[in-house]
C-alpha positions, 0 to 999 in steps of 0.5 A: 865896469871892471872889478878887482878882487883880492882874495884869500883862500884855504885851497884844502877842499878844492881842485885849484883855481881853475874851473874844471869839468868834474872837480870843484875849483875856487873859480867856480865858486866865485863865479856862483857867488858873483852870478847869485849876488849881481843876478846874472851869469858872472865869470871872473878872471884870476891873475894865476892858477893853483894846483889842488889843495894849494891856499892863497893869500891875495890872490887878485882877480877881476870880473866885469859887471853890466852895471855900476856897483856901490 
């Protein structure tokens, strides 16, 4: 099933939204949060990108889940 998130964030503390490879970004904090919640690797798309240290307000993104959540 296919999962909405609509998300607001203070962007001060990360390097953008997407994930990069020495830099802490608000994709990978999610999708540690999302992998650690449903117990296995989860990865979510966001609806666009940020710079570092931009802030967000309803930023929409979407993950998919193995398994229907309630």
């Amino acid at each position: 099933m296919r999962y909405f998130l609509d998300i607001s964030y203070q962007g001060s503390t990360y390097h953008g939204w997407q994930i990069q490879k020495n830099a802490i970004s608000v994709q990978e904090v999610i999708n540690e949060g999302l992998s650690t919640i449903l117990r296995y690797k989860t990865e979510c798309l966001g609806s666009g990108r940020t710079d570092t240290g931009v802030h967000a307000i309803q930023q929409m993104a979407h993950f998919d889940s193995q398994d229907k959540l309630d």
